[in-house]
PDB file of N, CA, C and O in Angstrom:
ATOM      1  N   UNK A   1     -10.019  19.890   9.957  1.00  0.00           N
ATOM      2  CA  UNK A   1      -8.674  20.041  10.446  1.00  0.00           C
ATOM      3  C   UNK A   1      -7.724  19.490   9.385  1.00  0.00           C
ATOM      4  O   UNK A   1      -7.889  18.409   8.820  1.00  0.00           O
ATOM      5  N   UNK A   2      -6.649  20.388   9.152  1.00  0.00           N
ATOM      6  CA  UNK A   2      -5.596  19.956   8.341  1.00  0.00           C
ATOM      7  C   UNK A   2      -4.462  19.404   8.676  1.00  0.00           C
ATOM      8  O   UNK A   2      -4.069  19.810   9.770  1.00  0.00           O
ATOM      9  N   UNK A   3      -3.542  18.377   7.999  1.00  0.00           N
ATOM     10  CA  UNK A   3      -2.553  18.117   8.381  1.00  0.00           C
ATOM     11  C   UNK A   3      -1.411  18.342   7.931  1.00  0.00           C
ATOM     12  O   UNK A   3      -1.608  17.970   6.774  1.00  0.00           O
ATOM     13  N   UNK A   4      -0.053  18.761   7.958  1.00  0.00           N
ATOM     14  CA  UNK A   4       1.240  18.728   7.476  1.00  0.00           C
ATOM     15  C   UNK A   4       1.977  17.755   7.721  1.00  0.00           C
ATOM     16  O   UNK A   4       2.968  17.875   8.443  1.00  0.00           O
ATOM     17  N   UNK A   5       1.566  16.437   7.072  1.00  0.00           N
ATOM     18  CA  UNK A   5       2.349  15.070   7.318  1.00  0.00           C
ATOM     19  C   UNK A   5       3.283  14.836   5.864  1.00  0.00           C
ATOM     20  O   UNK A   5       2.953  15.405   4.823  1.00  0.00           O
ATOM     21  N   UNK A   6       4.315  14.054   5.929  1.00  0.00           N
ATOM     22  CA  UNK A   6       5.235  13.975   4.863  1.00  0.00           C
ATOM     23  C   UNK A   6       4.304  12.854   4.207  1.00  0.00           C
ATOM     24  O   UNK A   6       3.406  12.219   4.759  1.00  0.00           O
ATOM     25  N   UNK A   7       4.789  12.769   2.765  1.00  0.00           N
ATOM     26  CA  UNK A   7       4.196  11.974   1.981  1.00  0.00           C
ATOM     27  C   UNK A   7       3.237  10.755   1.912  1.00  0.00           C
ATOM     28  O   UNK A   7       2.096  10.401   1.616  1.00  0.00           O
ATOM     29  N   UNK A   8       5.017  10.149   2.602  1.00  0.00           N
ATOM     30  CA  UNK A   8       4.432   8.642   2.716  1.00  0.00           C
ATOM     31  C   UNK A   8       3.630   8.187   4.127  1.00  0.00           C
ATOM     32  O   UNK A   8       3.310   7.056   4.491  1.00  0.00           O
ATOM     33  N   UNK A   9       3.488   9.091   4.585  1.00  0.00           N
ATOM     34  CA  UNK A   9       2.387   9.007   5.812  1.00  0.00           C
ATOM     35  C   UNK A   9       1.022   9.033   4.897  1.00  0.00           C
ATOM     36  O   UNK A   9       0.228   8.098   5.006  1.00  0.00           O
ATOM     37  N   UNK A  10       0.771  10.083   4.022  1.00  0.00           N
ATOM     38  CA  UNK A  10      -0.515  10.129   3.318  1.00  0.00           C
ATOM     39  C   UNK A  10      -1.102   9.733   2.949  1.00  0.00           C
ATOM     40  O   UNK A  10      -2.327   9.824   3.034  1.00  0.00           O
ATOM     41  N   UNK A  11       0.202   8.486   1.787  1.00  0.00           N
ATOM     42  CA  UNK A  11      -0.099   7.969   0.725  1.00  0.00           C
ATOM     43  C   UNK A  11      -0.347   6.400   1.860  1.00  0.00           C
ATOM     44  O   UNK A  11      -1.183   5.693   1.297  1.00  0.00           O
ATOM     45  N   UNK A  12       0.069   5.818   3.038  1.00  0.00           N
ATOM     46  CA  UNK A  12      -0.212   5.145   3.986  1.00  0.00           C
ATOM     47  C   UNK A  12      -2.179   4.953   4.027  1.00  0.00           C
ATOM     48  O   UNK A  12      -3.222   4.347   3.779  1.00  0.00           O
ATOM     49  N   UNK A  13      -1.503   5.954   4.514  1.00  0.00           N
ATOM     50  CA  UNK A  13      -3.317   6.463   5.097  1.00  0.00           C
ATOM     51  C   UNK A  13      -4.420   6.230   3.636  1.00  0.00           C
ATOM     52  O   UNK A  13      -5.258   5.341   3.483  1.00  0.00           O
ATOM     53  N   UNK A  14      -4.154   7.074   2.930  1.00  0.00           N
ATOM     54  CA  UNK A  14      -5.042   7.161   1.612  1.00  0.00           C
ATOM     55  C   UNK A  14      -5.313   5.512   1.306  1.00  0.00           C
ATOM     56  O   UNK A  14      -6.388   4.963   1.546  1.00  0.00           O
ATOM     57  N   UNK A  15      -4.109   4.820   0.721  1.00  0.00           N
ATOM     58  CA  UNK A  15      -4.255   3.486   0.892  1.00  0.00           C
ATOM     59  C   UNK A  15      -4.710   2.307   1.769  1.00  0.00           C
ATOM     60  O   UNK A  15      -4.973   1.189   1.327  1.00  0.00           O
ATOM     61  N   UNK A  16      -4.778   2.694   3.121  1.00  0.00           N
ATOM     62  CA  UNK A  16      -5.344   2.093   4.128  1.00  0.00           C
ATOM     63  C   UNK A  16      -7.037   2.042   3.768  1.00  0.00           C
ATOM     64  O   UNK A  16      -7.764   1.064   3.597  1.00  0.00           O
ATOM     65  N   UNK A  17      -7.339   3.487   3.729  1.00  0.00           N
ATOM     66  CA  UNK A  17      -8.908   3.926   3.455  1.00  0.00           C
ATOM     67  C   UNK A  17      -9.264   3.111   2.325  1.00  0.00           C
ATOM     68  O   UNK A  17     -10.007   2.133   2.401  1.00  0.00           O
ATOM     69  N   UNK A  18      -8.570   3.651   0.989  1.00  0.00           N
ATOM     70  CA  UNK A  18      -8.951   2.805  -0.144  1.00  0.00           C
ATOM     71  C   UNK A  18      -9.390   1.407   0.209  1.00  0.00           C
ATOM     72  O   UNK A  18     -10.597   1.170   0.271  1.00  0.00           O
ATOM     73  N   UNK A  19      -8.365   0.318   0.481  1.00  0.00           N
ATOM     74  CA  UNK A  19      -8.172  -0.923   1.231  1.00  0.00           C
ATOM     75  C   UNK A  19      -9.886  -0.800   2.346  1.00  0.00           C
ATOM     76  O   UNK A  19     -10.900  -1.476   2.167  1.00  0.00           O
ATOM     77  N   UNK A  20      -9.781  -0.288   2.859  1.00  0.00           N
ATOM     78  CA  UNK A  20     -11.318  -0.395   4.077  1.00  0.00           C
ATOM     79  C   UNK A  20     -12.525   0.422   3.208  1.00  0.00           C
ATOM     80  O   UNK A  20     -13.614   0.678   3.722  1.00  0.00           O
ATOM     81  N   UNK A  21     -12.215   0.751   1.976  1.00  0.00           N
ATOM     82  CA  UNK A  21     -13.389   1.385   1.264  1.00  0.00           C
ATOM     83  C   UNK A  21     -14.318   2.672   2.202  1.00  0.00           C
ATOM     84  O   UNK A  21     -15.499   2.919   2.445  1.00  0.00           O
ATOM     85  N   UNK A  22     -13.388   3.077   2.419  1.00  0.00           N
ATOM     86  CA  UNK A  22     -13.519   4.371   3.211  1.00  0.00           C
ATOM     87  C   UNK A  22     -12.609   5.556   2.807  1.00  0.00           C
ATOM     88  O   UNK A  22     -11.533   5.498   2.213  1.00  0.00           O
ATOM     89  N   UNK A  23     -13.460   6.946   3.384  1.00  0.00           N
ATOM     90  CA  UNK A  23     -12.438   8.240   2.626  1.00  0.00           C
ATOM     91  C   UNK A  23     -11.692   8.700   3.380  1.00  0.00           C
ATOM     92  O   UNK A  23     -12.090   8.767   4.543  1.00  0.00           O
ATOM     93  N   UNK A  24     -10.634   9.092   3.140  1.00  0.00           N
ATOM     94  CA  UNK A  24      -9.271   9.604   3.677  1.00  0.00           C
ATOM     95  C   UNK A  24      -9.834  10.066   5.925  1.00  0.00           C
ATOM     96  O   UNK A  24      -9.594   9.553   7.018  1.00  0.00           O
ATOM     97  N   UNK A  25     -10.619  11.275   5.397  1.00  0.00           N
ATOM     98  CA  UNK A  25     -11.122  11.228   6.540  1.00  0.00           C
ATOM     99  C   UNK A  25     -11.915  10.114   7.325  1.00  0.00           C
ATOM    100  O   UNK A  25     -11.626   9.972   8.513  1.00  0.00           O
ATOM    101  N   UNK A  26     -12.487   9.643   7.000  1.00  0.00           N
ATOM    102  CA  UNK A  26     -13.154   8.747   8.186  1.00  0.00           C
ATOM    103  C   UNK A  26     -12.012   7.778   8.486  1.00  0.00           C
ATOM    104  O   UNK A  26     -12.024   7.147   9.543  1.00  0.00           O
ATOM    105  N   UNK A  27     -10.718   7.592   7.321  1.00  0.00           N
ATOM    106  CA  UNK A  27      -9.910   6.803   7.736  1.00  0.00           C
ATOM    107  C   UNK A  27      -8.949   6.983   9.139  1.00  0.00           C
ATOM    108  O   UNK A  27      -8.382   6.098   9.781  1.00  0.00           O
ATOM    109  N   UNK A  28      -8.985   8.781   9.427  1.00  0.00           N
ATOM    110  CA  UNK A  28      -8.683   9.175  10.051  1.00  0.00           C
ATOM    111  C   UNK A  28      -9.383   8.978  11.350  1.00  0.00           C
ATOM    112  O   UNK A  28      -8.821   8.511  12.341  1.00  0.00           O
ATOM    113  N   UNK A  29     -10.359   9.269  11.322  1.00  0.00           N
ATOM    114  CA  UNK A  29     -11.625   9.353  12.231  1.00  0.00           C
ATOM    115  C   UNK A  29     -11.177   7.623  13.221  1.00  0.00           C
ATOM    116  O   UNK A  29     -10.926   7.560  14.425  1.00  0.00           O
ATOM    117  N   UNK A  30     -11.207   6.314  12.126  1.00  0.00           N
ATOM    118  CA  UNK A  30     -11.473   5.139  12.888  1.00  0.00           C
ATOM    119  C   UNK A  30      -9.562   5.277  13.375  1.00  0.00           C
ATOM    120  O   UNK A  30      -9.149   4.824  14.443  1.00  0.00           O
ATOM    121  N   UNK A  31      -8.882   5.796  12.608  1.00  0.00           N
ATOM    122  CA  UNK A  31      -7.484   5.737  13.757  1.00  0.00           C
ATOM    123  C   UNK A  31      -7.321   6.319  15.123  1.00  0.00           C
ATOM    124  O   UNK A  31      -6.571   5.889  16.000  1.00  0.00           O
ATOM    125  N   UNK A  32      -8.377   7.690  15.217  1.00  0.00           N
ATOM    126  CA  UNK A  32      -8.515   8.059  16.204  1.00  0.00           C
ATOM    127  C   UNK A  32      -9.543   7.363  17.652  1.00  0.00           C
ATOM    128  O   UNK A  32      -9.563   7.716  18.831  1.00  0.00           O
ATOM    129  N   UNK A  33     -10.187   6.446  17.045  1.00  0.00           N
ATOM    130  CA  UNK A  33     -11.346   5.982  17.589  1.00  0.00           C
ATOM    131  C   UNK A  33     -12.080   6.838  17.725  1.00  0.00           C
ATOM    132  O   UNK A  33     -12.163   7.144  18.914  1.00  0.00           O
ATOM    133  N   UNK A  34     -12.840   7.556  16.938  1.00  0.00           N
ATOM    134  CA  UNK A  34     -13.845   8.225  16.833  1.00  0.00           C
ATOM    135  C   UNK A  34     -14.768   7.166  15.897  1.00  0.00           C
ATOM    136  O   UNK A  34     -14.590   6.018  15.490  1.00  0.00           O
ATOM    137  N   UNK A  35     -16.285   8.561  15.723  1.00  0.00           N
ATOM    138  CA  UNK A  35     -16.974   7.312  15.647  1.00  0.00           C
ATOM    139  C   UNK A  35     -16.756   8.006  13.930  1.00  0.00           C
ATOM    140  O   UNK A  35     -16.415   9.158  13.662  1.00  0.00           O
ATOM    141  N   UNK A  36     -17.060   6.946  13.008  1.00  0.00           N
ATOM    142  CA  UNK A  36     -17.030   6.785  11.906  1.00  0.00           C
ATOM    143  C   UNK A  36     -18.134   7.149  11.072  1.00  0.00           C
ATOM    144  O   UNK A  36     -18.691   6.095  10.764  1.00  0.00           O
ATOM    145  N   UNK A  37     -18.952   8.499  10.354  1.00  0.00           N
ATOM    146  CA  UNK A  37     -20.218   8.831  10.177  1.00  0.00           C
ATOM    147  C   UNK A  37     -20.495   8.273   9.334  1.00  0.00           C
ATOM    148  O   UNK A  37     -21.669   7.939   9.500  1.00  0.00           O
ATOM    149  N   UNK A  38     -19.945   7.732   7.973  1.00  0.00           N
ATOM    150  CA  UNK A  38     -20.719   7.403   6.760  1.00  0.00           C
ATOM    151  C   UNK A  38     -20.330   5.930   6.950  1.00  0.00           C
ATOM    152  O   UNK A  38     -19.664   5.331   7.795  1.00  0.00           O
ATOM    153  N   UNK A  39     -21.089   5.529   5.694  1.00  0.00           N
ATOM    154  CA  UNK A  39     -20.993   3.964   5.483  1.00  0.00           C
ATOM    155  C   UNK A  39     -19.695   4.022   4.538  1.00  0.00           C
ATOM    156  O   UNK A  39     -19.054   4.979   4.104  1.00  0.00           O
ATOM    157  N   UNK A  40     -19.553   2.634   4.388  1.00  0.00           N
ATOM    158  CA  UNK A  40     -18.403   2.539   3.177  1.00  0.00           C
ATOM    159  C   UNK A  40     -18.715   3.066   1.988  1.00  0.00           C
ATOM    160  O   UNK A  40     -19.822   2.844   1.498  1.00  0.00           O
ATOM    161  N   UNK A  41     -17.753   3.868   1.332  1.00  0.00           N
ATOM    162  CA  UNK A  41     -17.858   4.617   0.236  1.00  0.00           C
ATOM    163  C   UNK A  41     -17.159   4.074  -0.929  1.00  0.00           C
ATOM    164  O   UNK A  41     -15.932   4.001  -0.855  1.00  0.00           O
ATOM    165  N   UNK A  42     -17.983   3.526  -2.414  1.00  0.00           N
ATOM    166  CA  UNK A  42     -17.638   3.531  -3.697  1.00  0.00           C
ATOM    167  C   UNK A  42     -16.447   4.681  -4.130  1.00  0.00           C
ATOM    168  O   UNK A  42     -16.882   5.764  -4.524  1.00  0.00           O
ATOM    169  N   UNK A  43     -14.879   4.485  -4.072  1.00  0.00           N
ATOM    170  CA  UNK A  43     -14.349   5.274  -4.641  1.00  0.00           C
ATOM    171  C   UNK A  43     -14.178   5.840  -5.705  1.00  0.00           C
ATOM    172  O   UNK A  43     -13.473   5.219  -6.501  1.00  0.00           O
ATOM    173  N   UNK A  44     -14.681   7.101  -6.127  1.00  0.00           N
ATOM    174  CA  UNK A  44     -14.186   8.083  -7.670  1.00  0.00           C
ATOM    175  C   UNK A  44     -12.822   8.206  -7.660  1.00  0.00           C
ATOM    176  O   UNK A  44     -12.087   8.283  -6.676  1.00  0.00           O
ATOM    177  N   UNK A  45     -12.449   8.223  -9.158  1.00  0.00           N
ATOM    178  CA  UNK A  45     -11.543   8.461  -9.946  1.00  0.00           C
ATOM    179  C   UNK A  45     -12.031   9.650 -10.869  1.00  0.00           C
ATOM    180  O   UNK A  45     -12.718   9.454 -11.872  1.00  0.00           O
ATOM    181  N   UNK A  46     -11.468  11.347 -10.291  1.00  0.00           N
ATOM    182  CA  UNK A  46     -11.829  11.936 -11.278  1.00  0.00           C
ATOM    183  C   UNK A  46     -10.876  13.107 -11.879  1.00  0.00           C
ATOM    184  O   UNK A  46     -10.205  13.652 -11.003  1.00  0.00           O
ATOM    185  N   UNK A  47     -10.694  13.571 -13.099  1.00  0.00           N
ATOM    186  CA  UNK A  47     -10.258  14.554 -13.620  1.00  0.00           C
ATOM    187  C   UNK A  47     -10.655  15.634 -14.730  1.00  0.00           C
ATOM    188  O   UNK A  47     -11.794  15.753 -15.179  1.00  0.00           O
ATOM    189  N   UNK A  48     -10.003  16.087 -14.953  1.00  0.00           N
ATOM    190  CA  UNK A  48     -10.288  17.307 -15.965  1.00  0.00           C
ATOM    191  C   UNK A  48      -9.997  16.977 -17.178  1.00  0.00           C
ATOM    192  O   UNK A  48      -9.087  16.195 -17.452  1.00  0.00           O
ATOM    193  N   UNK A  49     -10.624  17.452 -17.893  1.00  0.00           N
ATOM    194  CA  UNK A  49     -10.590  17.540 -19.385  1.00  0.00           C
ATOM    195  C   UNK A  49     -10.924  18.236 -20.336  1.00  0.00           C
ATOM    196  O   UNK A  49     -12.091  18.113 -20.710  1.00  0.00           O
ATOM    197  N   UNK A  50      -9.821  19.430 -21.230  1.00  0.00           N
ATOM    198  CA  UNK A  50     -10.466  20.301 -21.542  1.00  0.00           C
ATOM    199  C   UNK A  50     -11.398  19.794 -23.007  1.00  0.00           C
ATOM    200  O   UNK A  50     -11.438  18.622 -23.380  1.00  0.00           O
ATOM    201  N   UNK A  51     -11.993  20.753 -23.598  1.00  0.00           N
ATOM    202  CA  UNK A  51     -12.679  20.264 -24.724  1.00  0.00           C
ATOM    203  C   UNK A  51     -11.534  19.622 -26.045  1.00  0.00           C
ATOM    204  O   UNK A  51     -11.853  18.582 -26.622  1.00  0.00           O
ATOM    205  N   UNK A  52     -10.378  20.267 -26.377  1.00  0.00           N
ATOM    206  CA  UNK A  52      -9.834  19.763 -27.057  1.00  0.00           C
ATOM    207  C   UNK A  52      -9.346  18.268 -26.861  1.00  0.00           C
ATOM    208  O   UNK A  52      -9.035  17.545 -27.807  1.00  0.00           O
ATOM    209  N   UNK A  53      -9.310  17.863 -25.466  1.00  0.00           N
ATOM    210  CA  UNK A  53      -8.515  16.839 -24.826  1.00  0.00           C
ATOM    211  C   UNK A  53      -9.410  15.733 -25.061  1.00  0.00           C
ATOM    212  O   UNK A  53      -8.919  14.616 -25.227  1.00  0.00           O
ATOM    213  N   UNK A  54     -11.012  15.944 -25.108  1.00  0.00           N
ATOM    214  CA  UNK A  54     -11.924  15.291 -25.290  1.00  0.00           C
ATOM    215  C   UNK A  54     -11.761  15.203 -26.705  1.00  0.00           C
ATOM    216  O   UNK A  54     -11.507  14.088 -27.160  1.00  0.00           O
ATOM    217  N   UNK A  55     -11.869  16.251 -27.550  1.00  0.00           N
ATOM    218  CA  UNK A  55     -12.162  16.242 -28.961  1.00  0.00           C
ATOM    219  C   UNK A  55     -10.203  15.122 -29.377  1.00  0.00           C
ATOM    220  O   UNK A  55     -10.196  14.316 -30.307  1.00  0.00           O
ATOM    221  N   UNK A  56      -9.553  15.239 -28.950  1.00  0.00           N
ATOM    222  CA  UNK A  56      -8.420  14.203 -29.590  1.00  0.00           C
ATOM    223  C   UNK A  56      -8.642  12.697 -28.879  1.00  0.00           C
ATOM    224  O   UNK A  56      -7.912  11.738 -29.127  1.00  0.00           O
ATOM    225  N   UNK A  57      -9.785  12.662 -27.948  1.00  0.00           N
ATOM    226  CA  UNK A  57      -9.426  11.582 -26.806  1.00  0.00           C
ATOM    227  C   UNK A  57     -10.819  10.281 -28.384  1.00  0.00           C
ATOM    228  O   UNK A  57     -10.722   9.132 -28.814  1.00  0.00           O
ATOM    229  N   UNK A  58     -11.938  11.549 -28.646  1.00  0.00           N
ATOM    230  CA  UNK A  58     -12.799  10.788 -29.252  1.00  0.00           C
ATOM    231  C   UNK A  58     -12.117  10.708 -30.769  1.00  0.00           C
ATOM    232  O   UNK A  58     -12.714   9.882 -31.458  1.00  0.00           O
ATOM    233  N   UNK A  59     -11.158  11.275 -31.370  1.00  0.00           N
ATOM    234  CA  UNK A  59     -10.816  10.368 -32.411  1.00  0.00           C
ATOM    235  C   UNK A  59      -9.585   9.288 -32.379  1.00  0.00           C
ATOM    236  O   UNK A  59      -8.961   8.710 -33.269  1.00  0.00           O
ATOM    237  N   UNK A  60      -9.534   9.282 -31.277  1.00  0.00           N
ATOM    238  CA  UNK A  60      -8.143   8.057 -30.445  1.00  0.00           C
ATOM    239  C   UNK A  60      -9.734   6.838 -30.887  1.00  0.00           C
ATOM    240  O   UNK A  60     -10.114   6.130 -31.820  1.00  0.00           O
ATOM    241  N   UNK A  61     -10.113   7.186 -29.726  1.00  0.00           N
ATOM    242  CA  UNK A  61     -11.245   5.881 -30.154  1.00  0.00           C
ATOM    243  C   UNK A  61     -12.051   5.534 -30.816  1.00  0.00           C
ATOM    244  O   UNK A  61     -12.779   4.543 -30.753  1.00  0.00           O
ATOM    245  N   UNK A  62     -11.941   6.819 -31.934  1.00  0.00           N
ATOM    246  CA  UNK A  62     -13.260   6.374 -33.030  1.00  0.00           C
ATOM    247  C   UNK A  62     -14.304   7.029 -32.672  1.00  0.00           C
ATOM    248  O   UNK A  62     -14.817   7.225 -33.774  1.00  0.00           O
ATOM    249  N   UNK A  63     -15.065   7.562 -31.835  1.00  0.00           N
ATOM    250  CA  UNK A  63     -16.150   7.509 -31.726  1.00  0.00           C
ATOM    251  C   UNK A  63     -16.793   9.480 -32.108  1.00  0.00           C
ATOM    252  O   UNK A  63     -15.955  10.382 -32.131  1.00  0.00           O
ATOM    253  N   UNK A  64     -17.921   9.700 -32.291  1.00  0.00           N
ATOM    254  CA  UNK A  64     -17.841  10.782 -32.276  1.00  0.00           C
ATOM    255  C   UNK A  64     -17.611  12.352 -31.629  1.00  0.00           C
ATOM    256  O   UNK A  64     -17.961  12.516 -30.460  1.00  0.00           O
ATOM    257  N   UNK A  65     -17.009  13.537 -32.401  1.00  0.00           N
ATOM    258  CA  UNK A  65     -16.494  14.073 -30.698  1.00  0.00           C
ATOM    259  C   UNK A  65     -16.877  14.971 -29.887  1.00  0.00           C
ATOM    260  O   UNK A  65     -16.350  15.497 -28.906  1.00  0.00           O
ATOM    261  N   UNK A  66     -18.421  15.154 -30.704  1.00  0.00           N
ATOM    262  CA  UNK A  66     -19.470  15.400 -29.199  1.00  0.00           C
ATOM    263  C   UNK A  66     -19.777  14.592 -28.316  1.00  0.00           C
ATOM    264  O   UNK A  66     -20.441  14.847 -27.312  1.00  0.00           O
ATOM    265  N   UNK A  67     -19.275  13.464 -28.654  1.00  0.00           N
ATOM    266  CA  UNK A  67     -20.411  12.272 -27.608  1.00  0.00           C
ATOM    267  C   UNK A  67     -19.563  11.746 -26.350  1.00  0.00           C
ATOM    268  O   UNK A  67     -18.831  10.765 -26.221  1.00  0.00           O
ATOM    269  N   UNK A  68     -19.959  12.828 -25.425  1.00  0.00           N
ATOM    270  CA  UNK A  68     -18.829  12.780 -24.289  1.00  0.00           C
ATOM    271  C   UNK A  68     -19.380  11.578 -23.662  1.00  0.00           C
ATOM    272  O   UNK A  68     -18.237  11.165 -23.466  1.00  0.00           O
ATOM    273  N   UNK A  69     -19.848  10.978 -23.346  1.00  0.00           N
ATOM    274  CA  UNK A  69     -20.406   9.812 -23.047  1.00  0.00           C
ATOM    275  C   UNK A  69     -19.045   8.602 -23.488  1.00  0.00           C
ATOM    276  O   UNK A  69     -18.008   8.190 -22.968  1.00  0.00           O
ATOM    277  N   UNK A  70     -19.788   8.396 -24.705  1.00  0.00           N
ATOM    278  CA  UNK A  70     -18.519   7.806 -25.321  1.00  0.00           C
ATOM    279  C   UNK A  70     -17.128   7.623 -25.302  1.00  0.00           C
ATOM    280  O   UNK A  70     -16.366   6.723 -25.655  1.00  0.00           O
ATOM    281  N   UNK A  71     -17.004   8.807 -24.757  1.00  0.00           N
ATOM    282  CA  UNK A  71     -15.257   9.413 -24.687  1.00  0.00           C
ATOM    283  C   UNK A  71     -15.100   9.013 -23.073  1.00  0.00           C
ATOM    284  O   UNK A  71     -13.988   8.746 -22.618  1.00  0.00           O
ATOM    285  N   UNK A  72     -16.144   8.995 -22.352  1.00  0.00           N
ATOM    286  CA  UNK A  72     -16.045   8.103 -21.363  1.00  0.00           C
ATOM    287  C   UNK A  72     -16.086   7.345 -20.650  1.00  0.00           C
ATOM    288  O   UNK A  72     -15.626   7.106 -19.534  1.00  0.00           O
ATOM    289  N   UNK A  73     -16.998   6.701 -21.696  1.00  0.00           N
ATOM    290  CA  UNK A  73     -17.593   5.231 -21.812  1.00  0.00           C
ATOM    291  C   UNK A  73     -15.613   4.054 -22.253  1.00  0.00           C
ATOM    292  O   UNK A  73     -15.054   3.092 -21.725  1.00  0.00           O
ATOM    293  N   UNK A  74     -15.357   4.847 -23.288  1.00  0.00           N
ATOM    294  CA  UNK A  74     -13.667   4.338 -23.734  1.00  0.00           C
ATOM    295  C   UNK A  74     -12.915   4.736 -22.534  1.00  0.00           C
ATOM    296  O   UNK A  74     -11.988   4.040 -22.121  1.00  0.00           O
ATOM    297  N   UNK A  75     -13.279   5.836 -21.954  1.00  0.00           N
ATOM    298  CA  UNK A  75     -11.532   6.232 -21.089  1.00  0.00           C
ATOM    299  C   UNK A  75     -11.889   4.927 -19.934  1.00  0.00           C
ATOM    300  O   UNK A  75     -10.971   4.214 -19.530  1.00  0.00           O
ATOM    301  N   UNK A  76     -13.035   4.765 -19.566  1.00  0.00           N
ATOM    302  CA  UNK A  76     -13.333   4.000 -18.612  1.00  0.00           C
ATOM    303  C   UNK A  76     -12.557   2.599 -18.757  1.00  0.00           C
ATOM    304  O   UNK A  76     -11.567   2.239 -18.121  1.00  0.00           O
ATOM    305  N   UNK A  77     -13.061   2.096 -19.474  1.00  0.00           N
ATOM    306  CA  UNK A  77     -12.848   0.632 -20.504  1.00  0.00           C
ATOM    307  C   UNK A  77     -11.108   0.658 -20.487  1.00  0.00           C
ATOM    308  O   UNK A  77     -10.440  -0.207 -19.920  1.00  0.00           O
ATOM    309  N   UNK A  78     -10.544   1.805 -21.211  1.00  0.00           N
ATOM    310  CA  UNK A  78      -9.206   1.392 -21.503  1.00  0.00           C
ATOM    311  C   UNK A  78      -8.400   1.755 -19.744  1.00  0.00           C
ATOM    312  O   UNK A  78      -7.179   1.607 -19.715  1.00  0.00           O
ATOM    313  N   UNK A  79      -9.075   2.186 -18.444  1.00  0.00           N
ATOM    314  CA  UNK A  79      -8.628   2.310 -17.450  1.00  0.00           C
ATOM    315  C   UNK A  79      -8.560   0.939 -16.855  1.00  0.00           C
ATOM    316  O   UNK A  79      -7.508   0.437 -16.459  1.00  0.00           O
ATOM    317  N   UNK A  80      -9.936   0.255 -16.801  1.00  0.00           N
ATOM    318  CA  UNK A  80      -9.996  -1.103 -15.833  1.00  0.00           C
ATOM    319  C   UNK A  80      -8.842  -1.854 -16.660  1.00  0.00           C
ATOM    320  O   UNK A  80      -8.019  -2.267 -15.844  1.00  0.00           O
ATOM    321  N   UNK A  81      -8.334  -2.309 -18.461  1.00  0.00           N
ATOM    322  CA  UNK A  81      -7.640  -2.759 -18.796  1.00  0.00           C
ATOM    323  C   UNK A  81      -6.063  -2.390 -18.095  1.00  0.00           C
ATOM    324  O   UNK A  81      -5.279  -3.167 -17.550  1.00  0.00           O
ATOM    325  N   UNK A  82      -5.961  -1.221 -18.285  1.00  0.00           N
ATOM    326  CA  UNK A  82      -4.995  -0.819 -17.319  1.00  0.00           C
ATOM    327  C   UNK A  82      -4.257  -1.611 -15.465  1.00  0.00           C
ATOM    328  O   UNK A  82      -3.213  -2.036 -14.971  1.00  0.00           O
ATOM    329  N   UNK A  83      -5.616  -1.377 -15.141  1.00  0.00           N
ATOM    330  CA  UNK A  83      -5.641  -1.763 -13.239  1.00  0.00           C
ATOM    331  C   UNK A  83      -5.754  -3.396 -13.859  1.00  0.00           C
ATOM    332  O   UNK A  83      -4.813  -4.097 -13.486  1.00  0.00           O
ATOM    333  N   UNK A  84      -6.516  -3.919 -14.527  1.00  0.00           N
ATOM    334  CA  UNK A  84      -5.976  -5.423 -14.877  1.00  0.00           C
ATOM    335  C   UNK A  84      -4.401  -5.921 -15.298  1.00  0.00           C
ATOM    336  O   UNK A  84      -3.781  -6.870 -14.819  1.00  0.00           O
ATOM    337  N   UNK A  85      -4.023  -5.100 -16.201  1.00  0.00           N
ATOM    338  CA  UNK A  85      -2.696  -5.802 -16.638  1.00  0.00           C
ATOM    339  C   UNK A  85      -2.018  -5.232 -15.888  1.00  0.00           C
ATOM    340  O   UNK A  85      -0.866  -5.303 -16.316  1.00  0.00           O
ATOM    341  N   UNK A  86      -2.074  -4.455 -14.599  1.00  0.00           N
ATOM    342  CA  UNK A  86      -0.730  -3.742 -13.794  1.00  0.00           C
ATOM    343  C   UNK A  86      -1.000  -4.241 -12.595  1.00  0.00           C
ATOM    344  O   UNK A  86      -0.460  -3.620 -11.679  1.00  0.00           O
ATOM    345  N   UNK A  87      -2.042  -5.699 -12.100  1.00  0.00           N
ATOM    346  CA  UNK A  87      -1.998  -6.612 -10.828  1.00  0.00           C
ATOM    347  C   UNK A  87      -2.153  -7.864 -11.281  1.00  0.00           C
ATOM    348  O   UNK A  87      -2.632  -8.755 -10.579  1.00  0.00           O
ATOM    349  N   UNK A  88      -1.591  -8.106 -13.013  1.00  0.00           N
ATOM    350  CA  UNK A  88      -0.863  -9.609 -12.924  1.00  0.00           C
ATOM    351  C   UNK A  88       0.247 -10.023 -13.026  1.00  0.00           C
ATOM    352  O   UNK A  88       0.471 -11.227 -12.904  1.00  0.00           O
TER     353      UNK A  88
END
C-alpha cells in the first residue's frame, strides 16, 4: 500500500525507523499496531555510479581504476568522516 503524505511526514517516519533500526515499512506496521515481521535491520546507504564516475572517483583517491573495491573501500571511509564531523 502506498501513501500520498507531504514531506515532512516521511522524512518523520523514515527517521523514526532509522532511530528504531527498522525499515520505513515495518515502521509503519508498529504505528499501526500490527505485528512487526522482521527483526531489526542494518541500514544501506546506496547509489549509482556510472563507470566514468568510478574511473574519476579512483584517481581522487589514488588508487587504481579498476579496483572498484577500492573506490569503495575510500567512498566508504571518506563517508563515516563525513557523519563524524557533521554530529560534533
Amino acid at each position: 500500500m502506498a501513501f500520498d503524505l507531504s514531506s515532512e511526514v516521511q522524512k518523520k517516519i523514515k527517521k523514526q525507523a532509522i532511530d528504531e533500526e527498522l525499515t520505513p515499512s515495518d515502521m509503519i506496521r508498529k504505528i499501526l499496531q500490527l505485528e512487526v515481521k522482521s527483526n531489526k535491520t542494518r541500514q544501506r546507504l546506496s547509489f549509482n555510479l556510472s563507470d566514468e564516475e568510478i574511473q574519476q572517483l579512483a584517481i581522487r583517491f589514488g588508487v587504481a581504476e579498476d579496483d572498484k573495491r577500492a573506490v569503495k573501500q575510500q567512498v566508504a571511509e571518506l563517508l563515516i568522516r563525513h557523519a563524524n564531523k557533521a554530529s560534533t
